[in-house]
C-alpha positions in Angstrom: 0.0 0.0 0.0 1.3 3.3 -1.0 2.3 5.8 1.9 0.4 8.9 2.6 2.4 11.7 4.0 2.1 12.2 7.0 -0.4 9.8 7.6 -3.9 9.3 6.1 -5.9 10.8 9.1 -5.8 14.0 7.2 -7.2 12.0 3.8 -10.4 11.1 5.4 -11.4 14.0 7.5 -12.2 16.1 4.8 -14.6 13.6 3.9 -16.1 13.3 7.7 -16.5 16.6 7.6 -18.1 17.4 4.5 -20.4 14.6 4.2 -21.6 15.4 8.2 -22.2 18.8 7.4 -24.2 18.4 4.1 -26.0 15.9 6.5 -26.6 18.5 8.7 -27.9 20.8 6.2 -30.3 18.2 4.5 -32.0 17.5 8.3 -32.5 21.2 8.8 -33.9 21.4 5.0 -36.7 19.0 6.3 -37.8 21.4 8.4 -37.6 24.2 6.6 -39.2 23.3 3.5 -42.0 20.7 5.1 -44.5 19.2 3.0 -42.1 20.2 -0.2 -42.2 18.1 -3.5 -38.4 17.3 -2.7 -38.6 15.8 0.6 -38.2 12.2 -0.4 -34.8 13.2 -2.3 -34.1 15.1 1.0 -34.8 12.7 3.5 -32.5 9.9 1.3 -29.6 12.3 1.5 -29.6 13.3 4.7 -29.6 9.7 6.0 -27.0 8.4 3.7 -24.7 11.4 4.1 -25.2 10.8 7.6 -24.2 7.1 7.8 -21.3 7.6 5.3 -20.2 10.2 7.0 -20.0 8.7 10.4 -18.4 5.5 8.7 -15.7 8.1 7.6 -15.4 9.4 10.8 -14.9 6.1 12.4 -12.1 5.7 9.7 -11.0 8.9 10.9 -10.7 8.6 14.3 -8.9 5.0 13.9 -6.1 7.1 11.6 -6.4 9.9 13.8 -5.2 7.7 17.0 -2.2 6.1 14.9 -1.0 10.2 13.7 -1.7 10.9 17.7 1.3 8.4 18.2 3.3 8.5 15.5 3.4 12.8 14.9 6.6 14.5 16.1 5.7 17.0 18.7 7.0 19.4 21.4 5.0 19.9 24.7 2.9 22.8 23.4 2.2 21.2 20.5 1.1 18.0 22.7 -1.3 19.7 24.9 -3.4 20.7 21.7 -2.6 17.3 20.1 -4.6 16.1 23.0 -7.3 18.5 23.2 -8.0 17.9 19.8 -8.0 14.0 20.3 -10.8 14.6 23.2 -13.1 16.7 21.1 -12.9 14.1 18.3 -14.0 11.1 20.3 -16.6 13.3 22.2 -17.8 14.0 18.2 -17.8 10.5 16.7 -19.4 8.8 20.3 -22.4 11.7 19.3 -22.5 11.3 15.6 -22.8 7.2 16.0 -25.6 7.4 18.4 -27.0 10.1 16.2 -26.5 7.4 13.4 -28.2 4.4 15.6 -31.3 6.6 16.5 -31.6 7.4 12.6 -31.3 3.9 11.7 -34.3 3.3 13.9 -36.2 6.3 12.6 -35.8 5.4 9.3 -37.2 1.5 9.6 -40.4 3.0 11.1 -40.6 5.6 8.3 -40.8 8.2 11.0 -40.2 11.8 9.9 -37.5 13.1 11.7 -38.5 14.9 15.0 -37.3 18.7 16.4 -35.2 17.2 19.0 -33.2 15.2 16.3 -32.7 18.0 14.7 -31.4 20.2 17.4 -29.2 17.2 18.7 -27.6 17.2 14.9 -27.4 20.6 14.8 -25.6 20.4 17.9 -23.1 18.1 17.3 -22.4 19.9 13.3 -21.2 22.8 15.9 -18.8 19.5 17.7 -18.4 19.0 14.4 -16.8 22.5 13.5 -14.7 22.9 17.0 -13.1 19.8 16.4 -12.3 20.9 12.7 -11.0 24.0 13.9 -8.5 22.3 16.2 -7.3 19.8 14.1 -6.8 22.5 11.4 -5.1 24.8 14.5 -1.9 21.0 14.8 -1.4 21.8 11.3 -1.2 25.5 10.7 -0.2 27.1 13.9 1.9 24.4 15.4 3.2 23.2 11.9 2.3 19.2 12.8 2.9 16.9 10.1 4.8 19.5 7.7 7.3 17.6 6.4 9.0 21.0 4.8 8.2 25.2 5.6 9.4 27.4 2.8 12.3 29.9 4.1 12.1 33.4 4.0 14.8 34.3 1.3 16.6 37.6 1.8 19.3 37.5 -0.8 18.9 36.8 -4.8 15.0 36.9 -3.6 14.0 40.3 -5.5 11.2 40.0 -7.1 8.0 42.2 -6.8 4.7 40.8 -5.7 3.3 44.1 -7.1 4.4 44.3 -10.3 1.4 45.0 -11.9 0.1 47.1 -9.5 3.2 48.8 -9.6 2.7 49.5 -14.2 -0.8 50.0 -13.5 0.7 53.2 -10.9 2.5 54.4 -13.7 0.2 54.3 -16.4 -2.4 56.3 -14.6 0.6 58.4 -13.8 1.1 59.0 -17.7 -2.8 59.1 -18.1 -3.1 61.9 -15.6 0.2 63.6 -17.1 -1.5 63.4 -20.3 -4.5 65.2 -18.9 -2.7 67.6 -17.9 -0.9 68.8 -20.9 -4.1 68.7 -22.7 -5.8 70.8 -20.4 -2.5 73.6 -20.0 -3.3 73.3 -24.3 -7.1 74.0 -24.4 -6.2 77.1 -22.0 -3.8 78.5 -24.3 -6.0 77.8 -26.8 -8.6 80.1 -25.2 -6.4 82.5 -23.8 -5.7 83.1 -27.7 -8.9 83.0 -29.1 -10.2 85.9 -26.7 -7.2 88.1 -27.6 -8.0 87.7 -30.8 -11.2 89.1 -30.4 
């Protein structure tokens, strides 16, 4: 099997996280748009995106606890490690008893009630603190970068506003241009009312 740097955790969150939310979004769309000539289609989504999505999470969590191990990492760095790692289980143990009360909904062909709702709703916003903390190990304690990009100070010269930079001269020349043909149509009239 080919290696996924740094681990696969990373791969298959995005799709816990995408199909949850879209799951989340389909529930509240059934109680928005009640009695609608879409709520078949709606209901099937939101179920499956729900189940697939937990399945991903559970995928998730499993590669998640193998990147816990495995990541190198300073103390700081472990702390939030850690804190992320409790949010996430506190997620998927809501999101698969979420999952086993649809299950059970959905063999009785029972519309799904306001407290299912709110309790999905709730756990999308698990959903979203957990995201933000895993995205927080990557990007402000650099976990799992294998390589950051050094700041260059010589033989780096290049301008990052180099067309903002021609476009500042051309409405330089524009406005020069304006200029000289305003200084002309005064001269112009200065003449023609001597001339008269």
């Amino acid at each position: 099997m080919f290696e996924v740097i740094p681990n696969w955790h990373p791969l298959f969150v995005h799709f816990s996280i995408a199909l949850l939310s879209m799951s989340t979004v389909f529930f509240i769309m059934l109680k928005v748009t009640k009695n609608s000539f879409y709520q078949e289609q709606l209901t099937t989504l939101a179920y499956w995106n729900l189940w697939l999505g937990t399945s991903f999470a559970v995928v998730t969590a499993i590669a998640g606890w193998f990147a816990y191990n495995s990541v190198a990492h300073d103390t700081p760095s472990h702390e939030a490690m850690t804190d992320h790692r409790n949010w996430a289980l506190i997620t998927l143990f809501v999101f698969v008893s979420i999952s086993l009360w649809s299950i059970n909904q959905y063999r009785r062909m029972k519309e799904s009630s306001n407290t299912f709702t709110f309790i999905i709703v709730m756990a999308f916003v698990l959903l979203v603190s957990t995201g933000w903390r895993g995205s927080e190990l990557v990007y402000r304690y650099g976990l799992g970068v294998m390589s950051i990009p050094k700041a260059e100070s010589d033989g780096h010269t290049h301008e990052h506003t180099t067309i903002d930079h021609h476009m500042d001269e051309s409405n330089l020349d524009n406005a020069a241009g304006h200029e000289k043909a305003d200084v002309t149509k005064k001269d112009d009239h200065s003449n023609h009312s001597h001339t008269h």
